[in-house]
C-alpha positions as CSV (number, residue, x, y, z in Angstrom):
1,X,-35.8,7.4,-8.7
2,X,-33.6,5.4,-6.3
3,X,-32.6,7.0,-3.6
4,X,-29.1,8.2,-2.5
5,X,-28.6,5.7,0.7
6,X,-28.7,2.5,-1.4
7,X,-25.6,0.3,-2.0
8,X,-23.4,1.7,-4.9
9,X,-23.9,-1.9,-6.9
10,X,-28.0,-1.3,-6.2
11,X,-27.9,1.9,-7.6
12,X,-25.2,1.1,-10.4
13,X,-27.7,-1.2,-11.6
14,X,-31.0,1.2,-11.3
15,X,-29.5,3.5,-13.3
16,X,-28.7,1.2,-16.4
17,X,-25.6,0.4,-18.5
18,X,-23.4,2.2,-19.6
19,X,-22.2,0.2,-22.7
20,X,-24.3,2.5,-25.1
21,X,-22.3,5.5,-23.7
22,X,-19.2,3.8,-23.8
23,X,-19.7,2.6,-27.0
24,X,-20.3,6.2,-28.6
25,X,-17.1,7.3,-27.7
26,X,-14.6,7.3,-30.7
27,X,-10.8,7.9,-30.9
28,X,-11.1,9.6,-34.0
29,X,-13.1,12.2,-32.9
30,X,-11.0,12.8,-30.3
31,X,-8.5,13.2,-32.4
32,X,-10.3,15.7,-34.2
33,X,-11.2,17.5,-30.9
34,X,-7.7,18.0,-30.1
35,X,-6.7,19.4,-33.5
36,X,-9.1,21.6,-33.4
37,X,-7.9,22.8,-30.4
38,X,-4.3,22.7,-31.1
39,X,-4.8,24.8,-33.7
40,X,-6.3,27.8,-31.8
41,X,-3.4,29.8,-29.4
42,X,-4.5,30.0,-25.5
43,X,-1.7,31.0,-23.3
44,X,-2.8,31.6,-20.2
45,X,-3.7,35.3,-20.3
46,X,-4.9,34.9,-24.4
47,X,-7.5,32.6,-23.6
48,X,-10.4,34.4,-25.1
49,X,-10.4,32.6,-28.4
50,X,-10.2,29.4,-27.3
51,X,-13.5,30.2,-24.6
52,X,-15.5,31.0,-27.6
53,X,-14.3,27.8,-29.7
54,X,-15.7,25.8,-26.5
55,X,-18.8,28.0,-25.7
56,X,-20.0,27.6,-29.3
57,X,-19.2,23.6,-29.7
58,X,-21.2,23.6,-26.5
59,X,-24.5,25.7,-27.9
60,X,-23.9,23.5,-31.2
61,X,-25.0,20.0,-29.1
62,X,-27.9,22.0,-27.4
63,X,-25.9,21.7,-24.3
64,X,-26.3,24.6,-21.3
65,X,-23.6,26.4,-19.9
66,X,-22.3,29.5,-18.4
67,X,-19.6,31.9,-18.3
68,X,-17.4,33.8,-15.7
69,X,-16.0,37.6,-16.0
70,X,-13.0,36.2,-17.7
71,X,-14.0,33.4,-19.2
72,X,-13.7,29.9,-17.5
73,X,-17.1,27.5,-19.0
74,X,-19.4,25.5,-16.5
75,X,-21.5,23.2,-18.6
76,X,-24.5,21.7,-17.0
77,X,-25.8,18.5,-17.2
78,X,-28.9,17.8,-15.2
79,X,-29.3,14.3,-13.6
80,X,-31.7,12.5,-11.7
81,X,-30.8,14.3,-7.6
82,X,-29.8,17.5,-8.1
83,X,-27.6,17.6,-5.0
84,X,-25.1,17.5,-4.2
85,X,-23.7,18.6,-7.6
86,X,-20.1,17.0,-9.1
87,X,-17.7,18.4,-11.1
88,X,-15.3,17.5,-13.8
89,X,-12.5,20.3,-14.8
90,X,-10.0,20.5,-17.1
91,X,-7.9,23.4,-18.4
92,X,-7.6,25.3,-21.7
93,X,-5.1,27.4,-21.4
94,X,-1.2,26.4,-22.6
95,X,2.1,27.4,-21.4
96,X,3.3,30.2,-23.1
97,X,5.6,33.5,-23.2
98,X,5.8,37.4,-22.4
99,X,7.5,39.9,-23.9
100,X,9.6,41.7,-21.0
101,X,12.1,44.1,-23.1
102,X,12.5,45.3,-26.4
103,X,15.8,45.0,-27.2
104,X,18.7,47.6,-29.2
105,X,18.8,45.1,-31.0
106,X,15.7,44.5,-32.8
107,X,14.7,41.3,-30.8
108,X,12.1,40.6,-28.1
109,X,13.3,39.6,-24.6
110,X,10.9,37.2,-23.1
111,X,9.5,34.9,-19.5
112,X,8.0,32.0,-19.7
113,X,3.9,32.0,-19.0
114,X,3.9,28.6,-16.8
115,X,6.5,26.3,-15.9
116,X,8.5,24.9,-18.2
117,X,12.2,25.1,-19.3
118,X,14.0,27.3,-21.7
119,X,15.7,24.2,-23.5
120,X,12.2,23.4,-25.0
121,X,11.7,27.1,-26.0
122,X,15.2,27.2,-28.3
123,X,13.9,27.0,-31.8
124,X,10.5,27.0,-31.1
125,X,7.8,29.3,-33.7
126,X,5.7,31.4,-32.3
127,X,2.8,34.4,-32.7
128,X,3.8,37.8,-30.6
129,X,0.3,39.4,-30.8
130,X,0.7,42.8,-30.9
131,X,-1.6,45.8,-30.9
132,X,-1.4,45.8,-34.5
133,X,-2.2,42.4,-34.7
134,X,-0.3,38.7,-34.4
135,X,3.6,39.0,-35.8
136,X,5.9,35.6,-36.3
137,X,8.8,34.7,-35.2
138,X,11.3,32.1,-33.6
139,X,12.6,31.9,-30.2
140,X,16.2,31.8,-30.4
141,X,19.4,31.6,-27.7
142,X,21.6,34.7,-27.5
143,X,24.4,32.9,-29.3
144,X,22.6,30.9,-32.1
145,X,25.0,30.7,-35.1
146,X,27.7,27.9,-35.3
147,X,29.7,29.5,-37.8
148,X,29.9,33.2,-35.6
149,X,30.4,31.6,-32.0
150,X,31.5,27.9,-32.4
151,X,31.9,26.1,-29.5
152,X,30.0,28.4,-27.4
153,X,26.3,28.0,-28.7
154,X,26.7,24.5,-26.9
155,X,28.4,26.3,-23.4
156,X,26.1,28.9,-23.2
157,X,23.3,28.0,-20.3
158,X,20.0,27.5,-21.0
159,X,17.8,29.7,-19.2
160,X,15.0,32.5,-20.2
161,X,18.1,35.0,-19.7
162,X,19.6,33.7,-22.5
163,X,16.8,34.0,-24.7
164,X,15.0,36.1,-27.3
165,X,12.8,36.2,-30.1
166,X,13.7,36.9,-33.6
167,X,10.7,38.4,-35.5
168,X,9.9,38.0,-38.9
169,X,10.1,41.7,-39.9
170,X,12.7,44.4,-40.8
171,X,13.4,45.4,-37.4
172,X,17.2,45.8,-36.2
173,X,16.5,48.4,-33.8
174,X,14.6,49.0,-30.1
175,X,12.6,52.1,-32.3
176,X,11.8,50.1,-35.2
177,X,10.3,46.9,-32.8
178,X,8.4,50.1,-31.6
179,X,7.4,51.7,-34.8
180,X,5.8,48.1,-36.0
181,X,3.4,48.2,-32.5
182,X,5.7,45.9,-30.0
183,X,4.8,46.4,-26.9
184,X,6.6,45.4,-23.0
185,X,3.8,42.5,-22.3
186,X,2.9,41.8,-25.3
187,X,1.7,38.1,-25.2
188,X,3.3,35.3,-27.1
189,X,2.0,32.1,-28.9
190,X,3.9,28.9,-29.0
191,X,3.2,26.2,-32.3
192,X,1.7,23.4,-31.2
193,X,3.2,21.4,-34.3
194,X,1.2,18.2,-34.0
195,X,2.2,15.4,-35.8
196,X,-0.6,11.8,-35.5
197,X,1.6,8.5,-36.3
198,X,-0.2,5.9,-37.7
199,X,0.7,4.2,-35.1
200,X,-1.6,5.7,-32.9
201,X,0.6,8.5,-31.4
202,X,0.0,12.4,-31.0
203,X,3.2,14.7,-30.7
204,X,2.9,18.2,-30.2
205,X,3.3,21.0,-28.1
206,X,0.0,21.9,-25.4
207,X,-1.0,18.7,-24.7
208,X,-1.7,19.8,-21.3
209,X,-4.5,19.8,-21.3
210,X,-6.1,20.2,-24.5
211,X,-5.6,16.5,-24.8
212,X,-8.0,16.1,-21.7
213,X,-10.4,18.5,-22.9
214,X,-10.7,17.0,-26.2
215,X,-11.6,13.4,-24.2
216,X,-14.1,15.5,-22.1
217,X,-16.1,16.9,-25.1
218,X,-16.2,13.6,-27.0
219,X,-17.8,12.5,-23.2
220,X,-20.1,15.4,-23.6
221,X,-20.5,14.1,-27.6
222,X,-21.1,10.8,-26.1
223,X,-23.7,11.5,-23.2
224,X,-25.6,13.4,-25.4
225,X,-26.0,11.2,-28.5
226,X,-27.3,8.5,-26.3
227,X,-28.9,10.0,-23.4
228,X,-27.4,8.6,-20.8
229,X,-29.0,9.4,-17.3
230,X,-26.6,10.8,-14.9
231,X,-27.0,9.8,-11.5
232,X,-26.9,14.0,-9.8
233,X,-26.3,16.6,-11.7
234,X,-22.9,17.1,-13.3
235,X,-20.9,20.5,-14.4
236,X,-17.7,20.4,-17.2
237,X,-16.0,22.7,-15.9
238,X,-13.1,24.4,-18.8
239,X,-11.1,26.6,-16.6
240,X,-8.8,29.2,-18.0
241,X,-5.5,29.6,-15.8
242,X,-4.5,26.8,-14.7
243,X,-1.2,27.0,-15.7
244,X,-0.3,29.7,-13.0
245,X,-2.1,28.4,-10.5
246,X,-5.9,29.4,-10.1
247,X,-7.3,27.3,-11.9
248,X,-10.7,26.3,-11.2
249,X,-11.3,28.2,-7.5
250,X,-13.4,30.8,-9.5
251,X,-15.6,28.5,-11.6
252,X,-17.0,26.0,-8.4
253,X,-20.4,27.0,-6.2
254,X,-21.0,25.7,-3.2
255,X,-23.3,22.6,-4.0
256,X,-20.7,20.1,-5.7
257,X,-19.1,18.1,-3.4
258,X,-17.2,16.2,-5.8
259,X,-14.7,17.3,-8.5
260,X,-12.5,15.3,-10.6
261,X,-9.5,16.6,-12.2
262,X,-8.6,15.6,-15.8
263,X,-4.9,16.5,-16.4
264,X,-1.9,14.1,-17.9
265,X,0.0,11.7,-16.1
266,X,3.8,11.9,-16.2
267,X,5.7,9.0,-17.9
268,X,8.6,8.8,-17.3
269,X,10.9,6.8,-15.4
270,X,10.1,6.0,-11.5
271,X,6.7,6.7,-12.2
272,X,3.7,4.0,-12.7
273,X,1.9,6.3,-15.4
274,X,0.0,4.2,-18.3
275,X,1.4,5.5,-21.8
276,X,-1.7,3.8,-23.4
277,X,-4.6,3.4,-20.6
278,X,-5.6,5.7,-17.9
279,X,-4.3,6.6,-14.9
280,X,-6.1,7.1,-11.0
281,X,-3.4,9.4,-9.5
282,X,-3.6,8.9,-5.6
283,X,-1.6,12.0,-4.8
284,X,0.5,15.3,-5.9
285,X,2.4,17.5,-4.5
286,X,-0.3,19.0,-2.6
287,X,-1.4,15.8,-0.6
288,X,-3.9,12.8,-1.4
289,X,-6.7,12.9,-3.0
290,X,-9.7,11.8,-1.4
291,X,-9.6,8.1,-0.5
292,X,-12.9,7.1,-1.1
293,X,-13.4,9.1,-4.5
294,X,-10.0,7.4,-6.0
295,X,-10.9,3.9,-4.9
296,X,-14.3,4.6,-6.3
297,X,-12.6,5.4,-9.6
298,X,-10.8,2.0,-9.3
299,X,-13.7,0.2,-8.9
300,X,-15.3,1.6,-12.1
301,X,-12.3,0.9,-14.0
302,X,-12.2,-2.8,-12.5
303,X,-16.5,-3.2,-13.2
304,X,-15.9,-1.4,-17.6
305,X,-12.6,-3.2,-18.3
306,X,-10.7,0.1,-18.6
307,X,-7.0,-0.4,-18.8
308,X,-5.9,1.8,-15.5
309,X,-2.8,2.2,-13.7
310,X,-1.7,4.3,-10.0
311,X,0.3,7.1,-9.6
312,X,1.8,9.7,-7.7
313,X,3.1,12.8,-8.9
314,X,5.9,14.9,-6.6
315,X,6.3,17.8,-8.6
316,X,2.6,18.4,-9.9
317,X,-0.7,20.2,-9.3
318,X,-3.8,20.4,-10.8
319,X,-6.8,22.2,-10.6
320,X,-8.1,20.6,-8.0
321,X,-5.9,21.7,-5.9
322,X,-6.9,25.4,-6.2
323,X,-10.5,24.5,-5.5
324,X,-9.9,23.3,-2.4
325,X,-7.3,26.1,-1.5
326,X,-10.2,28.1,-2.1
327,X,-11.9,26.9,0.8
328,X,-14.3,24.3,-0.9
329,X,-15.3,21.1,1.1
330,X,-15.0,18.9,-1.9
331,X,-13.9,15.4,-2.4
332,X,-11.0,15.8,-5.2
333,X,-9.7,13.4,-7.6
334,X,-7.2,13.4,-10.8
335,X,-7.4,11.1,-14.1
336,X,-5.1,11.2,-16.2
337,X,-3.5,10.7,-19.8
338,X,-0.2,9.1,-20.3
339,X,1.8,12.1,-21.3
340,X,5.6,11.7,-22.0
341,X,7.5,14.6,-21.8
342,X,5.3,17.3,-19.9
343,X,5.8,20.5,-20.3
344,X,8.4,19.8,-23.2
345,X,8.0,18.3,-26.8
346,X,4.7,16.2,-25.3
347,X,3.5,12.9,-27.4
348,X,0.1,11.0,-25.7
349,X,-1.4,7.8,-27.0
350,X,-5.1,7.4,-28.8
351,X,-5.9,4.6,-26.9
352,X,-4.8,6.4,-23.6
353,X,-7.6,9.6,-24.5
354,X,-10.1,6.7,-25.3
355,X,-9.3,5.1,-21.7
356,X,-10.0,8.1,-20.0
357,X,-12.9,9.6,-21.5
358,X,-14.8,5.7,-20.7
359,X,-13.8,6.7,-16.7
360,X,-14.8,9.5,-16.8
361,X,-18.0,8.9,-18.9
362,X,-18.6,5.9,-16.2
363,X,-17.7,8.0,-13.4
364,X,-20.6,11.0,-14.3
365,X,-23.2,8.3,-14.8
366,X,-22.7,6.7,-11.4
367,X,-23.9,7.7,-8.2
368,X,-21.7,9.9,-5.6
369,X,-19.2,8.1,-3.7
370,X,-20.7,8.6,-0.1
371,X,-24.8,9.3,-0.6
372,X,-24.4,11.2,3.4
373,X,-22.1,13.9,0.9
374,X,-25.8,15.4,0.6
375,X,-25.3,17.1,3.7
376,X,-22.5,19.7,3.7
377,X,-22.3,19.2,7.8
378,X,-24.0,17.5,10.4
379,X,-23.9,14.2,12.5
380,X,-21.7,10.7,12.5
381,X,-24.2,8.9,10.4
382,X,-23.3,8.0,7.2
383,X,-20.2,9.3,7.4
384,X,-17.7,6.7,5.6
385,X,-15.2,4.2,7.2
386,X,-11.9,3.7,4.8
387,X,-11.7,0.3,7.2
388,X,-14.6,-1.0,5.5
């Protein structure tokens, strides 16, 4: 086994190539990851089904993992050091809705469950899940007909005030939304609606980040079908509330000093985000990520051929920002997919999931970024120089 203080391209070479790995991974299957995943509701707060759709893939490929109290997955991979560990995290949980009031009038007042903007909730289906079990219905704005209030459907603002669901049920009072089981809190489901163009495009709701989990498990697919040799040992983190803000700060233990975030990138204009390759963010809104663990990302992009692009993102967060607001001493970084449209009616590339789930098979097969990392404190030596 070589050991940790070698030079990266020493120890890049003692631990193989990676071209079988690489080679395994397919866009199709991707694909089919991510409409398996589209197709099962995970709100954050409703996650439950979509943690067993994972936990089971997972035992199906013989591979080991564990579960918190509510439900966010650390796979384990063992590799050839066992410390320090490294992480890679995404998140499976969606944006969503909550039912706030049951109105006189038969409808459903409702809050958004993550950010995202009532303009891109007007017209969307969705599954209130009730005690009694899951009930359809659309969300609507307060004035929705044309032909009743004119001019005035396209005056009214668009905020969550202004919204409400219509149920599909003979409801046109506050006691008959009760009598059918509605509930203050119940939580609600938004359609996904994909649609693949065969020109290589996804659109649908909940790409974020079901789109980055489906390129992590065709990694796992990959790593697996050709056992590939990682470098330390290596955890898939699937966290489970990401979306308001915890993320993965329940999921990490104290012997991983690296974690890489898998999240989309936002293209759109002013940004440098790659529609169709992969993108190394160098910052959010919480500061930049770690120096060394970016540029070591670059470098494996640069050495595989992997179609990459820099970013930085001013009004985004990720989970690896609540790891280290946890009080973790990690390095943290963030690859993304080209997503246009966060947060809204969302459409990703094929070719962008295939370019990130190469890095980040690359990146788990390569040796930490700074071997002295092996250490969680002590002297000057081996500590790294971003002048070098």
């Amino acid at each position: 086994m070589p050991p940790l203080d070698r030079s990266a391209e020493e120890r890049l070479r003692a631990y193989g190539d990676a071209s079988r790995t690489l080679a395994a991974i397919e866009g199709r299957r991707i694909l089919d990851h991510l409409l398996a995943l589209q197709a099962i509701p995970s709100p954050t707060g409703y996650t439950d089904s979509i943690v067993r759709h994972v936990c089971l893939w997972l035992e199906e490929h013989g591979i080991d993992y564990e579960l918190t109290r509510r439900g966010a997955i650390r796979a384990n991979l063992p590799g050839d050091v066992s410390s320090p560990d490294r992480a890679v995290v995404g998140h499976v949980d969606t944006l969503g809705a909550q039912v706030i009031r049951l109105k006189e009038n038969g409808r459903l007042a409702v809050r958004p469950v993550g950010t995202w903007a009532a303009r891109f909730a007007e017209g969307a289906r969705v599954t209130v899940f009730t005690e009694a079990g899951p009930r359809r219905g659309t969300i609507l704005p307060l004035k929705a007909s044309g032909h009743v209030f004119d001019q005035e459907i396209d005056t009214q603002p668009a905020n969550w005030d202004n919204l409400e669901i219509r149920v599909d049920d003979r409801v046109s009072t506050q006691e008959d939304l009760i009598s059918r089981a509605f509930h203050i809190g119940d939580m609600v489901a938004v359609d996904p609606q994909p649609e693949v163009t065969d020109t290589g495009f996804i659109n649908a709701r909940h790409l974020d980040d079901k789109a980055g989990v489906a390129a992590m498990l065709e990694v796992l697919a990959a790593l697996t079908e050709t056992d590939a040799h990682l470098a330390v040992d290596c955890h898939f983190l699937f966290t489970i509330s990401e979306e308001t803000g915890s993320g993965a700060s329940a999921v990490l233990h104290g012997d991983v000093s690296e974690v890489l975030a898998v999240d989309n990138a936002t293209v759109a204009p002013g940004q440098n985000s790659s529609e169709y390759g992969v993108t190394i963010a160098m910052g959010d809104m919480t500061g930049p990520f770690d120096y060394h663990l970016t540029h070591g990302l670059i470098d494996l992009a640069r050495r595989y051929g992997i179609d990459h692009r820099r970013d930085v993102f001013r009004y985004y967060r990720c989970d690896a920002a609540s790891a280290l607001e946890a009080g973790n001493d990690i390095r943290t970084a963030l690859v993304a997919f080209g997503l246009d449209a966060s947060h809204g009616w969302e459409r990703v590339h094929i070719d962008s999931l295939a370019a990130l789930a190469r890095l980040v098979a690359v990146y788990v097969m390569s040796p930490p970024v700074v071997s002295r990392d092996q250490i969680q404190i002590g002297p000057l030596d081996g500590f790294p120089d971003t002048q070098e």
